[in-house]
N, C-alpha and C positions, 0 to 999 in steps of 0.2 A: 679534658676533651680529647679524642680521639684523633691522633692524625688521616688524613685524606690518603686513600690506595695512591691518589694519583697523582701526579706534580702538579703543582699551579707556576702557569705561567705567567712570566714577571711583564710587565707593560712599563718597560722604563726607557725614553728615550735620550742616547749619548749623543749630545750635541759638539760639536768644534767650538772650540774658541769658548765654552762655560765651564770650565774650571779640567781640572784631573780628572777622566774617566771614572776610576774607584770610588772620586767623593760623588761624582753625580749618580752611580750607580747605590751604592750605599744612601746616598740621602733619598735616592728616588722608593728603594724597598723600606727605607721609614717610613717615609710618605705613605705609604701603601699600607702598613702597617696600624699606623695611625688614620686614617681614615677605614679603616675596614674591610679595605680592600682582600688585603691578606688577612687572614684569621687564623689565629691558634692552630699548633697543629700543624698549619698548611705549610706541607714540603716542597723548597724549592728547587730549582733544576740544580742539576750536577755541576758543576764547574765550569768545566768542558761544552756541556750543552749549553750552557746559557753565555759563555763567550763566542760559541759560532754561532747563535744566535743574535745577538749583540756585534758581534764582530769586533773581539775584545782576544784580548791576551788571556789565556787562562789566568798566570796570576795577576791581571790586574781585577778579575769578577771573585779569586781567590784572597786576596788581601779586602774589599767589599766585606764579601761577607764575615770574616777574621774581625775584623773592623765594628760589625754588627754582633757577633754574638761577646767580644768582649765588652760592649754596653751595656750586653743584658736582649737586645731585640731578636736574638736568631740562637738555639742550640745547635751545633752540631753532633750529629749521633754516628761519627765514623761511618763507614759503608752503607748505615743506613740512608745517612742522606742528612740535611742540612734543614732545619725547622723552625717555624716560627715562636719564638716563647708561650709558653702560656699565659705566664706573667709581665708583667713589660715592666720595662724600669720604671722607678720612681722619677717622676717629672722634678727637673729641676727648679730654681727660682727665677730662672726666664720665661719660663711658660707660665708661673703664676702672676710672676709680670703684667707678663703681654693680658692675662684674663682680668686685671686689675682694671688697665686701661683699657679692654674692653666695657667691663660693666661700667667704668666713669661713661663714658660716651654717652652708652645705651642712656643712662641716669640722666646723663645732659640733656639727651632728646627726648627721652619721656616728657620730661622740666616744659620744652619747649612745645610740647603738641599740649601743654596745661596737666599732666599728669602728677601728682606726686608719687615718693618712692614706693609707697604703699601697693599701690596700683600698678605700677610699673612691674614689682616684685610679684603680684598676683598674674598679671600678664605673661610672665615668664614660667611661673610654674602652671598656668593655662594652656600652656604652648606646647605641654610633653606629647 
């Protein structure tokens, strides 16, 4: 996919008193990433811009993103600018987790409105 002429701008808010600037700012463009917000491709602000934007220390929005592309979620491409992956890291075994004890739930309340998992499974693939 082609990157975007134009920056995308980040909608991440630094709060007082929720942890380190960098991690909320870094956790805030996964977030983003992982919901769709951000998409492949899409070039973030510069450094510079996005800490007077934020009203951040350059390197605290510069360690951020450092942060993010040794994950895997952000290239940087020198002078070009800074980019979203194309590919995103492999999800760890937290997230398969967390989706395990999702679909128990789901299964549980199917159970309870009188569904079996048959049905419940057709509902789900009904649902794209």
């Amino acid at each position: 996919m082609a990157s975007r002429d134009a920056t995308t701008r980040l909608r991440v808010r630094i709060r007082e008193g929720q942890g380190p600037p960098y991690e909320q700012l870094r956790d805030g463009i996964r977030r983003q990433i992982e919901r769709g917000t951000l998409l492949p491709g899409d070039r973030l602000p510069p450094v510079r811009a996005c800490a007077q934007d934020l009203d951040l220390a350059p390197n605290t929005v510069a360690r951020s993103y450092r942060a993010l592309e040794e994950a895997g979620w952000l290239i940087g491409r020198g002078r070009a600018g800074t980019f979203v992956a194309e590919l995103l890291p492999a999800r760890g075994d937290e997230t398969k987790v967390a989706l395990a004890e999702a679909a128990d739930v789901y299964l549980r309340r199917a159970a309870q409105l009188g569904f079996d998992r048959t049905e419940a499974e057709r509902a789900l693939r009904d649902n794209r």
